[in-house]
N, C-alpha and C positions, 0 to 999 in steps of 0.2 A: 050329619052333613058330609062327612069326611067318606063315610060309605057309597053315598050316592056318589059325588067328584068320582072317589074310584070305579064304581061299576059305570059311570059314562065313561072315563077314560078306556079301561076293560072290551067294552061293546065295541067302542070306536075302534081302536085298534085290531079287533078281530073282523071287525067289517073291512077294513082298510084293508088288512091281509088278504082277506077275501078276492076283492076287488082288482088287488094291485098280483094277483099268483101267489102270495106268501103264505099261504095256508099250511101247505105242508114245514114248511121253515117253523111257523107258529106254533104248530103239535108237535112236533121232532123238541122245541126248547120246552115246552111245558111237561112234555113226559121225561126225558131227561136235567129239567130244572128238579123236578121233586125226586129223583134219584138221589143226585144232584146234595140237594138240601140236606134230605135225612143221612148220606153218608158221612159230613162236614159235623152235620147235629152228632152223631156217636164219638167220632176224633175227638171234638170239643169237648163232648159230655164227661167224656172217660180223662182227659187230661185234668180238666176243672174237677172233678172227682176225689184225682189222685192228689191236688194242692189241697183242695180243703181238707181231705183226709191229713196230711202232712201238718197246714196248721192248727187242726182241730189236736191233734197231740201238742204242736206250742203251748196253744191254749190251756189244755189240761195241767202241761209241764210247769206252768205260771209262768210263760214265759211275756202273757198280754200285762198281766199285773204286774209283773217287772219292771216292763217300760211304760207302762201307767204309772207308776210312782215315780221315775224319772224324767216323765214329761210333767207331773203336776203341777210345777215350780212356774213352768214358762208359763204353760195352758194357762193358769192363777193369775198372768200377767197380761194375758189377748181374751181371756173373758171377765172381768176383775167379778161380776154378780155370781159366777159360779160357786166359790164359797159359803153366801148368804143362799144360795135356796137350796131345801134339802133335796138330796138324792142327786142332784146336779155334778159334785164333784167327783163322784165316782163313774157317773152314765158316762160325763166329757170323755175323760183321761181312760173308759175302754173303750169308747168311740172311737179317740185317734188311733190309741195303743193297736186295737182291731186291725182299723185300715190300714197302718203301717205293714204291718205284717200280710196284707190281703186275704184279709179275710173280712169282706163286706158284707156276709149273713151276717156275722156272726156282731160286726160291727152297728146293723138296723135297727135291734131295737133299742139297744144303748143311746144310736142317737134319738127314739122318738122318746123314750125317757127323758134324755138332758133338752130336748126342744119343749116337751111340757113343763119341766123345770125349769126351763130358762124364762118361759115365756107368763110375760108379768101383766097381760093385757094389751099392750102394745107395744110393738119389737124395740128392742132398745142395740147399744152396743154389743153385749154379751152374749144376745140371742144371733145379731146379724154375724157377728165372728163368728160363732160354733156353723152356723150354715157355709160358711166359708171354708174353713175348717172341713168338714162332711163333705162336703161338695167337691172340692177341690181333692180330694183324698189320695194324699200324697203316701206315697207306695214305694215300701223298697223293693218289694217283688213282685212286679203285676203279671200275676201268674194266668189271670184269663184274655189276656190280652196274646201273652205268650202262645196257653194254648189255643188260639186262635192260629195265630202264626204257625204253630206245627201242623195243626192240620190245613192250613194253606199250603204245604209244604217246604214250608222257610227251612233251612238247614240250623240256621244258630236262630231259635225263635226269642232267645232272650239278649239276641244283640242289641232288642229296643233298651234294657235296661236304663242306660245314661241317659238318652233324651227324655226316657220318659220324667226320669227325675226329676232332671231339669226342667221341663216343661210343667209337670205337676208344683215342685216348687215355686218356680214363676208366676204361674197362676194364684198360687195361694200369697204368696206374700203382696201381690198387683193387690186383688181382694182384699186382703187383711188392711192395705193402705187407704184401697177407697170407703173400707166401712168406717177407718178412723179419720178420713177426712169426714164420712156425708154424716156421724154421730159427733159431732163435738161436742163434749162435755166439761 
């Protein structure tokens, strides 16, 4: 459905171009939009690249499993079933540990592990927190967002740092409140 909407939109607008003289204006953005794109795609590519190569050594260094052991304690306390199902407490605790550090490959199937694990037939507390959790995925260094910015040409692309924090923390504790309102147990 979403295909058609866009090839009517598509049609109409190059009619309309047509119609209204903008023709040339229409081809001139479509050949330099895909210029355009693909040279944004290699900046982005190569910067995203060089983070996960970077965290992919954390990782190796044990640096995930570090702060997966030091987050276990609270995680233990905003999923309380993560303990009782197997495989659960370790998927969690590299889920966050992962994101934390941004590294959200590396971070996915950890979460689809701890969501099968969590998930008891129908979503309870523990299940709706960890998607909160995952979803919200609080970052101390959001390195693709960054390199986005650099290849926009931002000069400090990691000025976002604090807001982002803030805002990703925000988000997740808002979330974490209304899943312990809308589960009361």
């Amino acid at each position: 459905m979403i295909g058609i909407i866009s090839a009517v939109f598509i049609v109409a607008g190059t009619l309309y171009s047509f119609f209204t003289g903008g023709a040339e204006a229409v081809s001139s953005a479509v050949l330099s939009g895909g210029s355009d794109a693909v040279s944004f795609l290699l900046k982005t590519g190569g910067a995203i690249c060089f983070f996960c190569g970077i965290m992919k050594i954390a990782e190796k260094a044990g640096l995930t499993a570090k702060i997966a052991k030091i987050l276990r304690p609270l995680l233990s306390k905003i999923i309380p079933s993560m303990r009782s199902s197997p495989g659960a407490e370790e998927a969690v605790c590299m889920n966050v540990s992962s994101n934390l550090l941004g590294l959200g490959n590396a971070a996915t199937p950890f979460g689809i592990k701890a969501s099968k694990s969590l998930f008891k037939g129908i979503p309870d507390r523990s299940l709706a927190s960890f998607v909160v959790l995952n979803t919200s995925s609080v970052q101390l260094i959001p390195s693709t967002v960054a390199s986005i910015r650099a290849a926009a040409g931002s000069n400090s692309p990691f000025d976002i740092l604090l807001p982002v924090l803030i805002s990703q923390s925000v988000a997740c504790a808002a979330g974490l409140i209304f899943v312990r309102i809308m589960f009361r147990e």
